[in-house]
C-alpha positions as CSV (number, residue, x, y, z in Angstrom):
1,X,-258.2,-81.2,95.1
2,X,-256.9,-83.5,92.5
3,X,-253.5,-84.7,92.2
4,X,-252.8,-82.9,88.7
5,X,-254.2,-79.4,90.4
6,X,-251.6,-80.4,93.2
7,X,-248.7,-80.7,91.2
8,X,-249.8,-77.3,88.9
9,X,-249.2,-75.6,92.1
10,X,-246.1,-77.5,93.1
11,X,-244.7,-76.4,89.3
12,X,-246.0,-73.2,89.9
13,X,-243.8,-72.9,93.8
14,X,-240.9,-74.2,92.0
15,X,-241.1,-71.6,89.4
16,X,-241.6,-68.9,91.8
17,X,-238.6,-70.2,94.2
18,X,-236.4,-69.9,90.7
19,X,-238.2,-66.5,90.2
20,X,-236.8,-65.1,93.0
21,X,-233.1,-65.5,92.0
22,X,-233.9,-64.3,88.6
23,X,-233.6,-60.3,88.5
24,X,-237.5,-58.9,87.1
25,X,-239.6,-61.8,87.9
26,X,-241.7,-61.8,90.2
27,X,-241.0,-64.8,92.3
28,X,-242.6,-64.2,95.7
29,X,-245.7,-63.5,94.3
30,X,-245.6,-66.6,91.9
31,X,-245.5,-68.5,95.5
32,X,-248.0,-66.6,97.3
33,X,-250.4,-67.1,94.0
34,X,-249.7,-70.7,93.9
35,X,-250.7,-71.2,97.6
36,X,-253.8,-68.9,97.5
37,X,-254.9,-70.7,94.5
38,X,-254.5,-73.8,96.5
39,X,-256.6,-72.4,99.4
40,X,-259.4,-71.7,97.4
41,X,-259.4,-74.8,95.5
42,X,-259.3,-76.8,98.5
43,X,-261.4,-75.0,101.2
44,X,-259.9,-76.4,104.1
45,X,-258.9,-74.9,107.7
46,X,-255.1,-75.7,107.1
47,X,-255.0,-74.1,103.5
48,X,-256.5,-70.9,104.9
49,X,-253.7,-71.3,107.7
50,X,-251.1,-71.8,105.0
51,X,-252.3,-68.7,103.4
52,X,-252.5,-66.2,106.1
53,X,-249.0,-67.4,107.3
54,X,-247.8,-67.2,103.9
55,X,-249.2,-63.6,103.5
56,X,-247.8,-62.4,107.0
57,X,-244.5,-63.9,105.7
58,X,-243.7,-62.4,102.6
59,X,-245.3,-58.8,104.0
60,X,-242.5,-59.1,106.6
61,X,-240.3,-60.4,104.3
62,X,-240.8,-57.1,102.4
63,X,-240.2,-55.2,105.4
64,X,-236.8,-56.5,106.2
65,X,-235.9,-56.4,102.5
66,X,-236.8,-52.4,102.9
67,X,-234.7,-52.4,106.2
68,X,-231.3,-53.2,104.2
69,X,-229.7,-50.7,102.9
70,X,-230.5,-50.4,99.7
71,X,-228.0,-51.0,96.8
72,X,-227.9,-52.1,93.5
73,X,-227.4,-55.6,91.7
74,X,-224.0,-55.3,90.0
75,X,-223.6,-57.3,87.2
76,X,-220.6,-58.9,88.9
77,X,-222.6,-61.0,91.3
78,X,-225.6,-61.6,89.7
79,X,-223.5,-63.8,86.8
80,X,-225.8,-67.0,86.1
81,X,-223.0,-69.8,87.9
82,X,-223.4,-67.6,91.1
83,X,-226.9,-67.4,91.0
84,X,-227.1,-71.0,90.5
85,X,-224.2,-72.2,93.4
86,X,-226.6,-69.5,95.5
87,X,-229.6,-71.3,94.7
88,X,-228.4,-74.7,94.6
89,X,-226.7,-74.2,98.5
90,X,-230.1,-73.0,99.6
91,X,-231.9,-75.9,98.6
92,X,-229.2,-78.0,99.4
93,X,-229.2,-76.3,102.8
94,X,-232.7,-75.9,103.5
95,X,-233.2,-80.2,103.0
96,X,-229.9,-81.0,105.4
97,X,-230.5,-78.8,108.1
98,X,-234.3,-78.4,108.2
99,X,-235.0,-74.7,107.9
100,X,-232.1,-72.7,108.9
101,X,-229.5,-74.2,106.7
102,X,-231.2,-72.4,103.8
103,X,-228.9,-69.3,104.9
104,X,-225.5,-70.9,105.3
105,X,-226.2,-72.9,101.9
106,X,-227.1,-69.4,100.0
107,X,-223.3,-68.4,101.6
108,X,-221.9,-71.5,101.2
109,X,-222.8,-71.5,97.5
110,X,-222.1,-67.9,96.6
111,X,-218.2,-68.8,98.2
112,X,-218.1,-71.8,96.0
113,X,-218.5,-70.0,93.2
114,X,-216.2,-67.3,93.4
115,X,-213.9,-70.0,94.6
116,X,-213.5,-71.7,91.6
117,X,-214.0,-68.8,89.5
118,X,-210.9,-66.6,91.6
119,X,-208.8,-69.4,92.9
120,X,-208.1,-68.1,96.2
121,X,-209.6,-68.3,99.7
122,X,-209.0,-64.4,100.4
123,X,-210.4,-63.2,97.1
124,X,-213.6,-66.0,97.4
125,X,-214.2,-64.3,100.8
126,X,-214.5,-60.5,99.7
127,X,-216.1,-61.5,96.4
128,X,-218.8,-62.9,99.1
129,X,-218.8,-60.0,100.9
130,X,-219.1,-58.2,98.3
131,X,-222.1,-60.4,96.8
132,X,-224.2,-60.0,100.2
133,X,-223.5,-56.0,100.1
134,X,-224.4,-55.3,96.5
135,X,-228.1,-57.1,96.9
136,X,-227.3,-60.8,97.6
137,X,-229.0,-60.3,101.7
138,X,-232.0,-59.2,99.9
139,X,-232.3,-61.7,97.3
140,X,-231.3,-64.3,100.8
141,X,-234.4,-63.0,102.8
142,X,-236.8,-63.1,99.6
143,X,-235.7,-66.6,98.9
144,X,-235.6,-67.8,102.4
145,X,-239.3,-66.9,103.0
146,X,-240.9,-68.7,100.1
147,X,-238.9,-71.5,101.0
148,X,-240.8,-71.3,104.2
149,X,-243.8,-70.7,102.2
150,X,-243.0,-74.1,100.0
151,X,-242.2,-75.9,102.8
152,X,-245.6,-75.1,105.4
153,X,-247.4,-75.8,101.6
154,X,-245.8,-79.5,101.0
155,X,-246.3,-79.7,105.3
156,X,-249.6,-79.1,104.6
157,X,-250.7,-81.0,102.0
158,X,-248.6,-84.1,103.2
159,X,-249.8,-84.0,106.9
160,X,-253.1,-81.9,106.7
C-alpha cells in the first residue's frame, strides 16, 4: 500500500474520530471502514488482525453503549465548545497517558468547559455530571474504542 492510500485512511480515521462527537454521523463506522479498506488493500496477517480486533471492539462497544441507561442528548451539553474541550481532553489524554488517559481527558475537558462557561467549581462539577448522565458516557465509550481502533491501525502500520 502506497503512502497516499495510507494517509486517505489516516484522513478518513481522523474524520471518523471527529464523527463520533458530532450528533448523526456515523463515526464508528467511518473508522471501521477506513481499517477494513486498509486490510484489503494491504493483504497482510496484521491488517486482518487489526480488523477482526477492530470489529470485536466496536461490536462490544455497542453493547456497553446499549447497557447505559438510555437518555437523550440535551442541547445543553452537546454545545460545540463542550464538544470540542471533550474531544480535545481525549486526545490530549489518550497521547499523555497511553490508553487510559483518553477517559480522564474526555472529563477533564467537559469540566473545563463548564468551568469557564459557569465560573464556579460546584456548578462545573454538576454541569459534568450532568453531561455524562444526559449521553456524554455513551459518546465516551464510542470515542474511546476507535481511539483504540486508530491507535492498533497507526501500531500497525508503524511496527507491522
Amino acid at each position: 500500500m502506497g503512502v497516499w492510500d495510507l494517509v486517505l485512511v489516516g484522513l478518513v480515521l481522523l474524520l471518523g474520530l471527529c464523527g463520533v462527537l458530532v450528533p448523526g454521523v456515523p463515526g464508528s463506522w467511518l473508522v471501521w471502514a477506513a481499517v477494513m479498506w486498509w486490510a484489503v488493500q494491504d493483504p497482510q496477517p496484521v491488517a486482518w488482525w487489526v480488523l477482526v480486533g477492530s470489529t470485536v471492539a466496536l461490536f462490544l462497544s455497542q453493547v456497553v453503549r446499549w447497557a447505559l441507561p438510555p437518555r437523550r442528548l440535551r442541547p445543553s451539553w452537546a454545545g460545540r465548545r463542550v464538544v470540542v474541550y471533550a474531544g480535545a481532553g481525549s486526545f490530549l489524554g489518550f497521547v499523555l497517558v497511553p490508553v487510559l488517559g483518553s477517559i480522564p481527558g474526555f472529563m477533564a475537558g467537559i469540566y473545563l468547559a463548564e468551568r469557564l462557561r459557569l465560573g464556579r467549581h460546584g456548578d462545573a462539577r454538576a454541569a459534568l455530571r450532568t453531561v455524562m448522565r444526559s449521553g456524554g458516557s455513551s459518546v465516551l465509550a464510542e470515542l474511546f474504542t476507535c481511539q483504540l481502533i486508530a491507535g492498533a491501525w497507526v501500531g500497525a502500520v508503524i511496527w507491522g
